[in-house]
C-alpha positions as CSV (number, residue, x, y, z in Angstrom):
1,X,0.0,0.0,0.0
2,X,2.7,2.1,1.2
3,X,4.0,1.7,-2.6
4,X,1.2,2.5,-4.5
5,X,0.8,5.9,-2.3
6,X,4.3,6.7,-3.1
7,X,3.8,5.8,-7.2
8,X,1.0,8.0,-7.1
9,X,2.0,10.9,-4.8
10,X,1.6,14.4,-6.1
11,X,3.4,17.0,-4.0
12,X,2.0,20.2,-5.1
13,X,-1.2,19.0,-4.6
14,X,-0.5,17.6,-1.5
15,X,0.6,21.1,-0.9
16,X,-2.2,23.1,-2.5
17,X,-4.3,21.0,-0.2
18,X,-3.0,21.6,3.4
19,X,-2.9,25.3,2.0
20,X,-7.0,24.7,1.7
21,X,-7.0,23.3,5.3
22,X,-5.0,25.5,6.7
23,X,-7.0,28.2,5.9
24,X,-10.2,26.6,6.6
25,X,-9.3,25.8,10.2
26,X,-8.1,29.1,10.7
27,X,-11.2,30.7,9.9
28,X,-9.1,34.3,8.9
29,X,-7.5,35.8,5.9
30,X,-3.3,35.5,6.0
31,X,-0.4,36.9,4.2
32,X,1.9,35.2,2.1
33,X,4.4,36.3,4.8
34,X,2.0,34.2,7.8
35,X,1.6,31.3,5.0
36,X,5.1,30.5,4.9
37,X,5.9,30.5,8.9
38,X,2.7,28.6,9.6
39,X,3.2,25.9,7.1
40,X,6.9,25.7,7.8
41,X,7.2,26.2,3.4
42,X,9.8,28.6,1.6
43,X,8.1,31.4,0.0
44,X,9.2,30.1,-3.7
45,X,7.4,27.2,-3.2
46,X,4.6,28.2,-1.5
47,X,3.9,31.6,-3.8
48,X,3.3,29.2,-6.8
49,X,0.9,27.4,-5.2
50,X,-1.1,30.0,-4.0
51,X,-0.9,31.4,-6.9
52,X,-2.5,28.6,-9.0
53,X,-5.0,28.3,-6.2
54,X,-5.8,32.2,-6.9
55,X,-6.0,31.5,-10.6
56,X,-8.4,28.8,-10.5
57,X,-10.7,30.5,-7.3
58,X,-9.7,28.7,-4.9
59,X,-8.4,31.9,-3.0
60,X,-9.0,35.4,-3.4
61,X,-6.3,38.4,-1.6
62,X,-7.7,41.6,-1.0
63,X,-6.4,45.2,-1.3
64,X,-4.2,44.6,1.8
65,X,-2.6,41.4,0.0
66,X,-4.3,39.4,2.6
67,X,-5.8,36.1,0.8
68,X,-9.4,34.5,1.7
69,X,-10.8,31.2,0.5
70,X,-13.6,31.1,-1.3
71,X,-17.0,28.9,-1.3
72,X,-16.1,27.5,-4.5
73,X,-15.0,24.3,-2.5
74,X,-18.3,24.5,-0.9
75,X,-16.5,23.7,2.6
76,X,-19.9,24.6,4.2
77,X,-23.0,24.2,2.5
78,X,-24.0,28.0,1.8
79,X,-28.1,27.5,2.3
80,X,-27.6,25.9,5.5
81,X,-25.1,28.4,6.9
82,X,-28.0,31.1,5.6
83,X,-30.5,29.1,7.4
84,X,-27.8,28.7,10.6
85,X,-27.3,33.0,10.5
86,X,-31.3,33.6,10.2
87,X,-31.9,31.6,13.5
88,X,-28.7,33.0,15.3
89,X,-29.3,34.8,18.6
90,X,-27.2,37.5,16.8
91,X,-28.9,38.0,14.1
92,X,-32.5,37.7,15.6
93,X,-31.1,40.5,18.2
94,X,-29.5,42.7,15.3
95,X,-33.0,42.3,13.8
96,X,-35.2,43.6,17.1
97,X,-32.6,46.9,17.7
98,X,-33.0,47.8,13.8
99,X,-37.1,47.6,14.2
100,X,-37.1,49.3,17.5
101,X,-34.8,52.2,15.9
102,X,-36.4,52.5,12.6
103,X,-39.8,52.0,13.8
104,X,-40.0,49.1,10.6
105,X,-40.4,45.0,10.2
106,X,-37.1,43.7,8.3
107,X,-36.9,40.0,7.5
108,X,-34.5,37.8,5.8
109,X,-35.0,35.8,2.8
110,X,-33.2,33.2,0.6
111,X,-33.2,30.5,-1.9
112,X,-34.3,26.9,-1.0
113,X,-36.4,24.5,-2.7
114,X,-36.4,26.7,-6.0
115,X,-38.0,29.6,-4.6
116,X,-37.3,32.6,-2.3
117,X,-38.2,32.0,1.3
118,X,-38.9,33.7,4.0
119,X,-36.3,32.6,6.7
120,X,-36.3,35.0,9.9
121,X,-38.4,38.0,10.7
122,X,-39.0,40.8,13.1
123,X,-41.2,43.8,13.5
124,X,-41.8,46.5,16.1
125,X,-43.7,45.5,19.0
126,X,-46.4,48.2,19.3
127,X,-47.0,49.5,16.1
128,X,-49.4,47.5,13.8
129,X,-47.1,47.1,10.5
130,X,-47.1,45.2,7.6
131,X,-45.0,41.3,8.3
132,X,-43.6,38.4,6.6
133,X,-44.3,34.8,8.0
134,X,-41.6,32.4,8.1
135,X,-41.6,29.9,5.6
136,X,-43.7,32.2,3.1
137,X,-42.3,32.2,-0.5
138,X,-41.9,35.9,-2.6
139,X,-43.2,36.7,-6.2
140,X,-39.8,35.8,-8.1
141,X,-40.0,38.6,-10.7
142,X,-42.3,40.8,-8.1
143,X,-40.9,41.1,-4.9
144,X,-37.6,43.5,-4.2
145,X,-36.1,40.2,-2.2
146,X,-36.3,38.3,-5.6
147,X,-35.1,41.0,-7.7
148,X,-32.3,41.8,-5.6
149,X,-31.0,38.1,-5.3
150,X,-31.6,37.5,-9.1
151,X,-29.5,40.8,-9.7
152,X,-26.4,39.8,-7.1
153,X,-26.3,36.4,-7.2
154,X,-24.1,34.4,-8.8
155,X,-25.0,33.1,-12.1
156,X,-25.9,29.4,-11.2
157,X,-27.7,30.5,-8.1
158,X,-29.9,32.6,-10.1
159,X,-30.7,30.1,-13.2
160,X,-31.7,27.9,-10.5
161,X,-34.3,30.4,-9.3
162,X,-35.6,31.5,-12.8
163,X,-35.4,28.0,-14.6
164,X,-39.0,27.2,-13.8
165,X,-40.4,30.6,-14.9
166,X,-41.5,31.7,-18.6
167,X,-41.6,35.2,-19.5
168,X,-42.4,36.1,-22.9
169,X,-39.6,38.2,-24.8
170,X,-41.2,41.8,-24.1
171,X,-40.7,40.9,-20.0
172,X,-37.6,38.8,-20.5
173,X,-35.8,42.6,-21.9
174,X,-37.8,44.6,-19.0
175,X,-36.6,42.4,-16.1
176,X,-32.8,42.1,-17.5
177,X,-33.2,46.2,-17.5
178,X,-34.7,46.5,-13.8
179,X,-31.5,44.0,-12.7
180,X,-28.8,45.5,-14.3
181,X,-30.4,48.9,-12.4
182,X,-30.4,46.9,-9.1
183,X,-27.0,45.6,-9.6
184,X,-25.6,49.2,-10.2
185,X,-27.1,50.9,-7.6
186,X,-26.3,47.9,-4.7
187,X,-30.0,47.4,-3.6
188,X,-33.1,46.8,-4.6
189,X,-36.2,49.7,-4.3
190,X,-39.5,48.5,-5.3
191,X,-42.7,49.6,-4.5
192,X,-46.4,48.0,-3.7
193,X,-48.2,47.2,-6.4
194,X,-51.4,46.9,-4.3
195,X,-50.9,48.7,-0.9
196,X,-50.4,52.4,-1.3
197,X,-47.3,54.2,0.6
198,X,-45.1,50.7,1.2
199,X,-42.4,50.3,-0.1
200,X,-39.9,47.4,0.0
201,X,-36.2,48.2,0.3
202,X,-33.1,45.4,0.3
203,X,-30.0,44.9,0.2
204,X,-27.5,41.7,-0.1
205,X,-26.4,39.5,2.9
206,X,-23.1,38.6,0.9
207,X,-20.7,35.2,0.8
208,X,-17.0,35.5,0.9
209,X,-17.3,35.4,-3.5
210,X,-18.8,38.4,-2.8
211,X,-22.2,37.5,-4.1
212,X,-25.4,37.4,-2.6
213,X,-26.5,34.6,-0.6
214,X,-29.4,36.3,0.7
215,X,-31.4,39.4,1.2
216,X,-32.3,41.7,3.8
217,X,-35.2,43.4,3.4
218,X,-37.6,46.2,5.2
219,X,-40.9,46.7,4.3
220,X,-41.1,50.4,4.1
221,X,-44.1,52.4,5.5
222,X,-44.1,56.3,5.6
223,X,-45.6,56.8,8.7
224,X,-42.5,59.8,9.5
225,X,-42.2,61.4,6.5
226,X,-38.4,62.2,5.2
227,X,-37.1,59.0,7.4
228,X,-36.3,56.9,4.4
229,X,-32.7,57.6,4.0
230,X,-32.2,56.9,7.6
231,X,-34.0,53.2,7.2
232,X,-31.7,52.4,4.0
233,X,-28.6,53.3,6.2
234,X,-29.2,51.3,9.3
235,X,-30.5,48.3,6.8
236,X,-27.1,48.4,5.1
237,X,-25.2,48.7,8.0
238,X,-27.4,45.8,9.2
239,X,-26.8,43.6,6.0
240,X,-23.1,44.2,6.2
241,X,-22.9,42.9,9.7
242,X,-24.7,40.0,8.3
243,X,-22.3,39.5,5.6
244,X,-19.0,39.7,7.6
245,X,-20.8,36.9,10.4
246,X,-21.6,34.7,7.0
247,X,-18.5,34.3,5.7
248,X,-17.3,33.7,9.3
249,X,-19.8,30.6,9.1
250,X,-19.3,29.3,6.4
251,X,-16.0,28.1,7.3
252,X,-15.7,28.1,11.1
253,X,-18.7,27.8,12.9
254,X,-17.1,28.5,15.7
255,X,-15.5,32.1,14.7
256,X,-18.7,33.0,15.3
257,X,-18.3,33.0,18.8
258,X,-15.7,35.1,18.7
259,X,-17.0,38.2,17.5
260,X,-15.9,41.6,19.3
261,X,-17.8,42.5,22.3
């Protein structure tokens, strides 16, 4: 046995490999500089091997040259660590403080059996206001939750969502022009078609690939007028804190714990 594993031994991607692990169990970005000590690797060797792993997605470095893995390894599943973030004590409390500051419901939705889903809610306590259910599925072409995803997603994630769904050529052109709008502008804005003075406004809960895995969203009704830019910019800093605890997830569950007081 001992043969056969030497006959067929591969080095580099023996290499390449622990460089997955490694990164995986460290749950944080690194510098080539960290790479090298930690893995006990020259930096020759180990450049052109992260290098490769760069080049085929594996690894992405930001603008501080710090590298991150990406989900295309799929370490995590990404719908369960959606569904393990919408149940978390921390985001369920994040929720509560932005409805009791804004005065407005928010919930979370995202993709799971070939629909959007409704996946964790919250809405003020003593004003009556407009509220998803759990487990209730959105208009795909209709709802700003839909739009948004189909606009940020990824490209697979948002076949999946739209395979199922005919639109004759005239609405095929108008919904690639409303996404390519969303995708520009970061969020989605889309107003009632039935219920006068709401308005739905969302914005992406992000993976590390930086695409969206799901969508925050806040039902929007005037009740103060002139308060609207003041609900977009607590939901976005609510969806990035949502994003930065997701990617934490998806490869160390435990990171989570280990958030900043």
């Amino acid at each position: 046995m001992s043969n056969r594993t030497n006959v067929y031994r591969a080095p580099a991607l023996s290499r390449g490999l622990q460089v997955l692990m490694h990164m995986a169990n460290a749950g944080t970005p690194k510098s080539m500089g960290q790479l090298v000590i930690e893995l006990q690797s020259s930096f020759s060797q180990l450049y052109r091997i992260v290098v490769c792993l760069e080049d085929e997605g594996f690894l992405i470095q930001d603008a501080q040259r710090y590298y991150h893995l990406t989900d295309k390894l799929l370490l995590r599943n990404s719908s369960y660590c959606v569904r393990e973030l919408a149940t978390s004590s921390y985001c369920l409390e994040l929720m509560r403080d932005f409805t009791w500051r804004m005065n407005q419901p928010c919930h979370i939705a995202a993709y799971h059996d070939n629909a959007i889903r409704i996946c964790a809610q919250a809405h003020p306590d003593f004003t009556p206001l407009i509220s998803a259910r759990e487990g209730s599925v959105l208009n795909t072409v209709k709802s700003s939750s839909s739009l948004l995803f189909l606009a940020m997603a990824n490209d697979q994630d948002a076949w999946s969502l739209m395979r199922n769904y005919q639109l004759d050529h005239n609405l095929r052109g108008e919904l690639a022009e409303q996404l390519a709008s969303i995708a520009r502008q970061g969020y989605a804005e889309i107003p009632h078609d039935h219920i006068v003075g709401l308005t739905s406004i969302s914005y992406p809960i992000k993976g590390i690939d930086g695409y969206a895995k799901a969508v925050l969203t806040c039902p929007y009704f005037e009740h103060e007028p002139g308060k609207v830019q003041e609900v977009k910019q607590a939901l976005e800093m609510l969806a990035h804190k949502l994003t930065e605890e997701l990617c934490q997830l998806v490869f160390r569950p435990e990171a989570a714990a280990l958030r900043p007081e």
